[in-house]
LOPAMAR-592933 format. One record per residue: residue in one letter; x, y, z of N, C-alpha, C, O in turn. Coordinates in steps of 0.2 Angstrom, whole numbers, plus 5000, padded with zeros to 4 digits. Layout:
N
AXYZXYZXYZXYZ/...
//
This chain:
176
X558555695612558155665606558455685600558555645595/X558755745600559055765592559755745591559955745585/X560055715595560755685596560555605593561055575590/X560055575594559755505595559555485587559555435585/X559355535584559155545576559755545574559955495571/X560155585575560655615572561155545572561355535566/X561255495577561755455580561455375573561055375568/X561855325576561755265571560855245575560455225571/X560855255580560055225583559655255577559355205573/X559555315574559355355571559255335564558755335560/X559955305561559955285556559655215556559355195551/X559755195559559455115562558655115561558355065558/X558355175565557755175565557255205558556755175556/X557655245554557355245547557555215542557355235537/X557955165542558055105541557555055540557355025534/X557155045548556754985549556255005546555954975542/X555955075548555355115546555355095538554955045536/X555755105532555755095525555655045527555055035526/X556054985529555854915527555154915528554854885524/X554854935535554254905535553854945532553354905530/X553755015530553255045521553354995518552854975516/X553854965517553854945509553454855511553054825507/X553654825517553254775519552454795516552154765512/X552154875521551454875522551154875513550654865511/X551654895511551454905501551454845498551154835493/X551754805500551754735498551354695501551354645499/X550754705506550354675510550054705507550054685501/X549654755507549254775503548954765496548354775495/X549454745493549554725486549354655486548854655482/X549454615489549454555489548754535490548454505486/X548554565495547854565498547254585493546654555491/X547554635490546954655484546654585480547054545476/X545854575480545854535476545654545470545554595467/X545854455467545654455460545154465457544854475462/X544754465453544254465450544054405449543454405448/X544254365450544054295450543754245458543554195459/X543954305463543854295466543254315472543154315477/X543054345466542454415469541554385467541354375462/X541154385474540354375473539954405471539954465473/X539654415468539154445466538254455471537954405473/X538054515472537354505478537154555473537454595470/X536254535471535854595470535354595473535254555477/X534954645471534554675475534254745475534354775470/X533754765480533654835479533854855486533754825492/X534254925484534554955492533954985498533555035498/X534154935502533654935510533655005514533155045514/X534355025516534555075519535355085517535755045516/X535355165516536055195517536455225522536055275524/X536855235525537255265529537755275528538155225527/X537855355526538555405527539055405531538755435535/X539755385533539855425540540755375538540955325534/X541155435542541855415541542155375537542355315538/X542155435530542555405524542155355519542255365513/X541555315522541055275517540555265518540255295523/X540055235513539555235514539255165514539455125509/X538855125519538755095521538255075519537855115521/X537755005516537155005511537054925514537454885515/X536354915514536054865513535654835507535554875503/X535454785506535154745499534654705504534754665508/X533954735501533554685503533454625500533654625494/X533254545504533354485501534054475504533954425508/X534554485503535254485506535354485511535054535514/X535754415515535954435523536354505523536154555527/X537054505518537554565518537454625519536854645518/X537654645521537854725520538554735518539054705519/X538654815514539054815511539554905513539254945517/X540054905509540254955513540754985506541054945502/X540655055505541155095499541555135502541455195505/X541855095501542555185504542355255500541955245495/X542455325501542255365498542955395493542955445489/X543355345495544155395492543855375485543855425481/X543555305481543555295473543055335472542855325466/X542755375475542155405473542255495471541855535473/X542755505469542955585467542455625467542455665471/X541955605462541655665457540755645460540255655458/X540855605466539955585471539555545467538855545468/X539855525462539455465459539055385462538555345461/X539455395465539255335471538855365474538255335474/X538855425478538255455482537555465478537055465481/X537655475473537155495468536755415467536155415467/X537155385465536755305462536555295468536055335469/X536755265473536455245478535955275480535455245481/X535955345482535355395486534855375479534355365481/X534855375473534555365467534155305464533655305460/X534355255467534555185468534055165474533755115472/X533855175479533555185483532555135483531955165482/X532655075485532055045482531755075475531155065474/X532255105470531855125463532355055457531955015453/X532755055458533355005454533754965456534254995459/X533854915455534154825457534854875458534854935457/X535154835460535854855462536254765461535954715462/X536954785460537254735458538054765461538454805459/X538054715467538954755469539354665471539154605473/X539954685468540454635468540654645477540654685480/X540754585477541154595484541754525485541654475481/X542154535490542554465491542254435499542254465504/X541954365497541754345504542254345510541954375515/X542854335511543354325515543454405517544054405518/X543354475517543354545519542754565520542254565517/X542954595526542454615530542554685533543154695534/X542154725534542454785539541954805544541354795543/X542254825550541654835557541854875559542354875563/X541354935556541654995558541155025566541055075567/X541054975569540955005576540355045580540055045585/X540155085573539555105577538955095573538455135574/X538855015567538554995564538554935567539154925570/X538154885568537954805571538054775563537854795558/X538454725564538654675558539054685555539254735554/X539254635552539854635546539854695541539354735542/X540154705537540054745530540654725528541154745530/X540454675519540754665516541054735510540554755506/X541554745509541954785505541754775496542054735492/X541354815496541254835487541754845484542054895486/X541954825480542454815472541954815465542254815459/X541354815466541154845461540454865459540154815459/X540054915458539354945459539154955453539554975449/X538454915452538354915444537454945448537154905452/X537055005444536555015449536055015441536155045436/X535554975441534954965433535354955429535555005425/X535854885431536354875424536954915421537354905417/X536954975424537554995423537855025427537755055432/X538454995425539155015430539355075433539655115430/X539255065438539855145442540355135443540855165441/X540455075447541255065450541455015449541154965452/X541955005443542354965442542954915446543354945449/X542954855446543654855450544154865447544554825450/X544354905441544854925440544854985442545355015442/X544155035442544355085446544555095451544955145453/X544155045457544355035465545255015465545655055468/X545354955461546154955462546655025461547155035465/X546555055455546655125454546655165460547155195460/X546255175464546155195469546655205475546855255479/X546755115475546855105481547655085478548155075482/X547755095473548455075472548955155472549555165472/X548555195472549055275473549055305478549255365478/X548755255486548855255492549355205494549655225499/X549455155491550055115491550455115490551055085491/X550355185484551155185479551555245487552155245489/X551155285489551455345493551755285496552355285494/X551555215501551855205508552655195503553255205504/X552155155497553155125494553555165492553955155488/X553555225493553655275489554255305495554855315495/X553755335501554055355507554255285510554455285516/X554355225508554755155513555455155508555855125509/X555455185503555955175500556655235502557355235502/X556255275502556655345504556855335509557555325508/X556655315515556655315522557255235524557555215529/X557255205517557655145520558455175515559055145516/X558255225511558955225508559155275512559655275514/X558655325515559155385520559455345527559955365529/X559155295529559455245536559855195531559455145533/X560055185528560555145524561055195522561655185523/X560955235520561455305519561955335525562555355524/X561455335531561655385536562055305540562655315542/X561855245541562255195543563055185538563455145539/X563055205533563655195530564055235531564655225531/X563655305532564155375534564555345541565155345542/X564255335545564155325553564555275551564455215549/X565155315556565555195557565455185565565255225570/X565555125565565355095571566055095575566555075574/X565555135582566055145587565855115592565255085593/X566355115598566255065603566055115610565955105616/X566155175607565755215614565355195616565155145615/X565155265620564455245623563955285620564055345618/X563355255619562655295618562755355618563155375622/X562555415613562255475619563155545619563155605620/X563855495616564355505617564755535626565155575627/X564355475629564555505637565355445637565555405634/X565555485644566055445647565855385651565455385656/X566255315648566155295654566255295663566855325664/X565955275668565855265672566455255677566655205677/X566655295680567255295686567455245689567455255695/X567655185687568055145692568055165701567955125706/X568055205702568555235711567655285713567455335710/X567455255716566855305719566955335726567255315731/X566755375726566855445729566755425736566755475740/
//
């Protein structure tokens, strides 16, 4: 294995890996919507549910249900409106019809919040949620860039030879 790193396969393979971070930061990117592209649902919150990374809410009146990641929520402001918010105050969340998330141990869709405004005022901005989610983007382009100049590096050092794999000999003509 440490021979296989070290060899051109090695450089070949942190190579593709950089190119494809930097692919996943560009998809990423791309995918984020615009503001102009985002619905608006009100309502008063039906039920919430906590659990891996978000929090999961309904709007009565609304077919929807909806979903907050907890990374844009630092300082538990979102946990606070909501539990707060709770059949006392309308709620107002931005979402994009075309994203969905199904996180598996909840029945139905859930459409991805970009932005929570709870009795008219705002919590979550979509420029805070992009914010967010743009400084886990920036890591992947960050480590796709590294990883394609170290296998782009280590392929320049490495010239191309016509051995074999592994540096073995070949194969005996005359058997035994």
């Amino acid at each position: 294995m440490n021979k296989w790193l070290q060899g051109r396969r090695g450089a070949l393979f942190f190579l593709l890996l950089g190119i494809g971070l930097v692919a996943v930061f560009m998809a990423m990117e791309w995918r984020f919507p615009a503001s102009s592209q985002l619905q608006t649902a009100s309502g008063r919150v039906e039920w919430t549910h906590e659990g891996r990374g978000a929090i999961y809410f309904a709007l009565r009146g609304t077919p929807q249900q909806f979903v907050v990641h907890t990374k844009i929520d630092g300082g538990g402001k979102l946990r606070a409106a909501l539990a707060s918010a709770s059949g006392v105050y309308g709620v107002s969340v931005r979402y994009h019809p075309g994203q969905t998330n199904h996180p598996g141990y909840l029945p139905g869709d859930f459409y991805v919040a970009y932005g929570l405004a709870v009795g008219g005022k705002e919590v979550s901005s979509l420029a805070e949620v992009r914010a967010s989610y743009r400084r886990d983007n920036l890591v992947a382009l960050v480590l796709g860039l590294v990883f394609a100049v170290m296998g782009g590096l280590r392929l320049r050092l490495k010239p191309f030879s016509a051995g074999r794999a592994g540096g073995g000999t070949p194969a005996s003509r005359r058997s035994r």
